[in-house]
N, C-alpha and C positions, 0 to 999 in steps of 0.2 A: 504494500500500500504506500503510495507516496506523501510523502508529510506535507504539509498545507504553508501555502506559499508565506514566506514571515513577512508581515506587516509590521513597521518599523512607527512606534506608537508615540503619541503625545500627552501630555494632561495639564486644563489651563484651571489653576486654582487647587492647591494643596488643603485645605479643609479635610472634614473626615473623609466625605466621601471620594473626592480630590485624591487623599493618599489610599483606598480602599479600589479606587478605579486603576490606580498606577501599579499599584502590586499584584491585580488581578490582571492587567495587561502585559503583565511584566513575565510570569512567569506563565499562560495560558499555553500551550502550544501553536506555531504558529503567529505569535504578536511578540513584538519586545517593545519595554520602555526607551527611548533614545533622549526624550526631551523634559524639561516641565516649566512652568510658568508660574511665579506666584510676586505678591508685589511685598512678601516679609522676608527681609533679607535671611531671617534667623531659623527657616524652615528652608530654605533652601541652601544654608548652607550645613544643614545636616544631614540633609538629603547628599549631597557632593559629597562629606566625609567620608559615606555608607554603600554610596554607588558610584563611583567615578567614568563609569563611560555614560551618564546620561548629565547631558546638558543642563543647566539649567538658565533660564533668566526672569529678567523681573518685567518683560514687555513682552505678549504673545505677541505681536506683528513679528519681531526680531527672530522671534522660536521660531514662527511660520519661515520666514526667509531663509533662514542662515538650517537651521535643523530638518527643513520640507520632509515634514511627516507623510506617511501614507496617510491616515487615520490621527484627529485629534477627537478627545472628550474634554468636556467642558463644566468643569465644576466650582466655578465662582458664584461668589451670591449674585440673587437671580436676575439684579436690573443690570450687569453685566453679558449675561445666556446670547443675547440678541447681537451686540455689536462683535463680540467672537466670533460667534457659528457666521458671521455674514462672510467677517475676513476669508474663515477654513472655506465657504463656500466658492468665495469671488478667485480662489485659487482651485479649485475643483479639488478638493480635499472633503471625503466624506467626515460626518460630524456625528458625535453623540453628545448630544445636551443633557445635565441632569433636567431633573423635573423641579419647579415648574417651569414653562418653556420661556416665559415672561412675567413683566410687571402687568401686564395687560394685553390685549391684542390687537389694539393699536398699535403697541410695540411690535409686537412680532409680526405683523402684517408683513413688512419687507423681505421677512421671509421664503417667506410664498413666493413673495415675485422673484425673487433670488430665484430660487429654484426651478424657477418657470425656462430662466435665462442658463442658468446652468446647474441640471440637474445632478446629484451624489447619491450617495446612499448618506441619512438621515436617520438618528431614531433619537427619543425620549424618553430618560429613564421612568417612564413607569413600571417596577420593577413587582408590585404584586399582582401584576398580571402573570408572571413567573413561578409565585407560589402554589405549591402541587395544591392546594385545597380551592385553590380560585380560580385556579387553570382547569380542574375536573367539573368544577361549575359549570363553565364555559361549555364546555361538551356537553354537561348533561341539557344544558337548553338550547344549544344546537342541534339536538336529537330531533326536539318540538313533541317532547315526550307531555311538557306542561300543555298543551295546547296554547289558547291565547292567553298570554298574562292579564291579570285583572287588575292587582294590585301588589307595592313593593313597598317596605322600608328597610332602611339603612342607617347604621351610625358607627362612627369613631369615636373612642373616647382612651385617654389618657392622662395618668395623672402627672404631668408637668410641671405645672407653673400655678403656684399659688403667690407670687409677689410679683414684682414689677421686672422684667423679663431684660435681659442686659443684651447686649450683638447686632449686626443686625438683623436678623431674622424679627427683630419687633420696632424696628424702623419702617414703614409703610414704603417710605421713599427709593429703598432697598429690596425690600423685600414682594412688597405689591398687595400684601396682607395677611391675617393671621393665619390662624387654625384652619379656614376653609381652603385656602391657595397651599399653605405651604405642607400639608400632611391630608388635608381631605381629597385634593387634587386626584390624589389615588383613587378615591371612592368613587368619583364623577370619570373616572376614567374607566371604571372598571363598571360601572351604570352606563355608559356609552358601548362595551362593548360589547356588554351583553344585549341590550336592546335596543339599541340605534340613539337616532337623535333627537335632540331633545328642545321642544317646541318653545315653552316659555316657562318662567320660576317664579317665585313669589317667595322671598327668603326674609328673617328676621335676624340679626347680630347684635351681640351682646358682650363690652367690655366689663370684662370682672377683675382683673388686673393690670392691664394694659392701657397706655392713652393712645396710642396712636392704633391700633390695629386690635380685631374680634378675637376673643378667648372662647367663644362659644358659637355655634349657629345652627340655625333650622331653616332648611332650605323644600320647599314644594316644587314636585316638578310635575312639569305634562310633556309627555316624547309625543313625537310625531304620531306612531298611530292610537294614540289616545290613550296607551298606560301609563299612570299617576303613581305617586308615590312620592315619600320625603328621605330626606338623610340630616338624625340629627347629631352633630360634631361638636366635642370639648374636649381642648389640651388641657382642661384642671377641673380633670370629672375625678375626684377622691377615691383613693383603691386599687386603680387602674396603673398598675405599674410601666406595661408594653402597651403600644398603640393597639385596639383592638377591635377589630372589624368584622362585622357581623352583618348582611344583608341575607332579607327574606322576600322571598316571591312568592304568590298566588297565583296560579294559572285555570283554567278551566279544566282540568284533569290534574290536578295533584298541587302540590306546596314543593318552594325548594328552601333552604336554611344552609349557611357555608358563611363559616367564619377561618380564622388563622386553623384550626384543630379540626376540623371535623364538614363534611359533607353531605346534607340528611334529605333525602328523596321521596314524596309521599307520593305515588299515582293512583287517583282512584280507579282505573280503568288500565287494565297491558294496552302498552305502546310498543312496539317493534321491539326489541329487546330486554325490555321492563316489563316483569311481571305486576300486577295488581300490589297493591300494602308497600313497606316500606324499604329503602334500599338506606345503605350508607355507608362510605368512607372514610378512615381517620389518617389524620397527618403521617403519621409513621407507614402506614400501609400505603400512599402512596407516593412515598417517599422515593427518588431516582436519585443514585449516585452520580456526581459530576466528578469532574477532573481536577476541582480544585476549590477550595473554599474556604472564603476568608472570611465571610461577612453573611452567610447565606446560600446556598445552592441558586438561589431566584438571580442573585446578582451575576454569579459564573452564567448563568443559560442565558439571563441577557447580555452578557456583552457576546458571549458566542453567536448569538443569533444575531447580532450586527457584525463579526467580523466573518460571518458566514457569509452576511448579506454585501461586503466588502468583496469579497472574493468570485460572488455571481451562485452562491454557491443556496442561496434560500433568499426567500424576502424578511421586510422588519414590516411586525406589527404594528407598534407603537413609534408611528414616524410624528412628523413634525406635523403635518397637516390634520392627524387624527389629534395632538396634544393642542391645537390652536382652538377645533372644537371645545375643549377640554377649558381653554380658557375663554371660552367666548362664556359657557355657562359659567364659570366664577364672575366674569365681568357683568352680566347681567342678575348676580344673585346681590352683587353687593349695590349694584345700583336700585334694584327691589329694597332692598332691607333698608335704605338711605330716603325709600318713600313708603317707613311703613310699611312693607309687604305688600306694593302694589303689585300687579302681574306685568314681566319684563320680559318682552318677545329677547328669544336669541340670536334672531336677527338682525337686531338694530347694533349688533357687533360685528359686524362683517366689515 
């Protein structure tokens, strides 16, 4: 079998996930780290004590020039994501952006067009689309085992931040906002894949410790073909150690329930493979070995699946075009919640 062509790797922003992307790229088969970008001189030069054949500097344009990466990713806080990924694009350098993709999507609008004018391979970390329990959901409503959904709730909750929240991850101006952008984004990402798009919100937000950005919120949706449901989200829900995510659906043939742990299937009627009563899967049973793991199996499968999709070799789920969706709903939940919980077409983000 022959070994898979090495793609000679980048990483713009040393943060957690920053050094979590660089060490997974680093030893993956098939990718090396060569480069990194950070604007603290004191992380980078520890990085150089530790690794000497990977460059580093304190200006992505220069990393881009001088290092011409195959492949950058992109881990700076998040009012940064946009003017990066534009450079790696304007060089035809595919890109992986963390999540979320922007401050807004006005911002990220330029994107799109970017990509129009010269296309890459593209993805955004939404990374619990990669968790075995969220990814067997997926299938099992792909089946159309539920029939039509009728009704869904959802919620994040973690226990976080009980004071006043220091970085900027609670800087607005940086970050784009709270609890709903920067960790629920997942949940709206993962409500978009499983049942399409989503027509208009009607959201509330609620500072509990924070002045500039929501610690809490409660978002109403209506998708396209008329199933409703809510997702309610708090980074300082008491008890709640790990972020923990839990969505339920109703369908006209059965219920489905999938959280981090567990899988739970109810069909009142067999469907194609589904008997009658109840099915269900647990984390460990459907658990797949990866090649390498630092932070997660979900994180190794995605970045595999982008440097698969570098090499021609599969496509990427979670590109930039599906995370912009992704941000038009946060941008219309927070302009809802700012009137009240008026109802907020997600069109009027386009």
């Amino acid at each position: 079998m022959n070994e898979p062509v090495e793609l000679r790797a980048a990483v713009v922003g040393l943060g957690k996930l920053g050094l979590l992307h660089a060490a997974t790229l680093n030893v993956l088969s098939g990718s090396r780290l060569v480069a990194v970008a950070d604007k603290t001189k004191t992380v980078l030069n520890g990085l150089a004590a530790r690794a000497q054949d990977v460059e580093t500097f304190t200006n992505h344009r220069k990393l881009l020039d001088r290092a011409q990466p195959d492949i950058v990713a992109i881990a700076t806080p998040t009012g940064h994501h946009v003017p990066v990924a534009l450079d790696c694009i304007e060089r035809g350098i595919p890109v992986f952006v963390e999540k979320p993709l922007s401050l807004d999507s006005a911002q990220a609008k330029p994107l799109l067009d970017a990509l129009e004018k010269q296309p890459v391979v593209n993805m955004v970390g939404y990374m619990t689309r990669f968790l075995h329990t969220f990814r067997k959901a997926k299938e099992v409503i792909s089946t159309g085992v539920l029939g039509r959904p009728q009704m869904l709730r959802a919620s994040m909750y973690i226990g976080q931040l009980f004071g006043r929240g220091k970085g900027w991850r609670y800087d607005k101006k940086a970050s784009g906002g709270g609890v709903l952008t920067t960790q629920n984004s997942h949940v709206i990402d993962l409500l978009l894949w499983y049942f399409g798009d989503i027509d208009w919100v009607s959201a509330q937000a609620t500072r509990l410790y924070s002045k500039q950005i929501e610690d809490h919120a409660h978002v109403f949706f209506q998708f396209d073909d008329g199933l409703r449901g809510y997702l309610d989200a708090s980074w300082s829900a008491r008890h709640f150690r790990t972020p923990t995510v839990a969505i339920h659906v109703q369908g006209e043939n059965g219920t489905l329930d999938v959280d981090d742990d567990q899988v739970r299937l109810h069909a009142v009627d067999a469907t194609g493979d589904f008997t009658s009563g109840w099915h269900s899967w647990t984390k460990p049973e459907l658990y797949q070995g990866t090649e390498f793991d630092i932070g997660g199996t979900n994180y190794t499968d995605q970045t595999m699946q982008f440097l698969g999709a570098v090499r021609g070799e599969n496509g990427v789920e979670s590109d930039i075009a599906s995370a912009f969706k992704v941000q038009q709903v946060i941008d219309a939940a927070y302009a809802s919640a700012e009137q009240n919980g008026a109802p907020v077409s997600i069109g009027d983000f386009g």
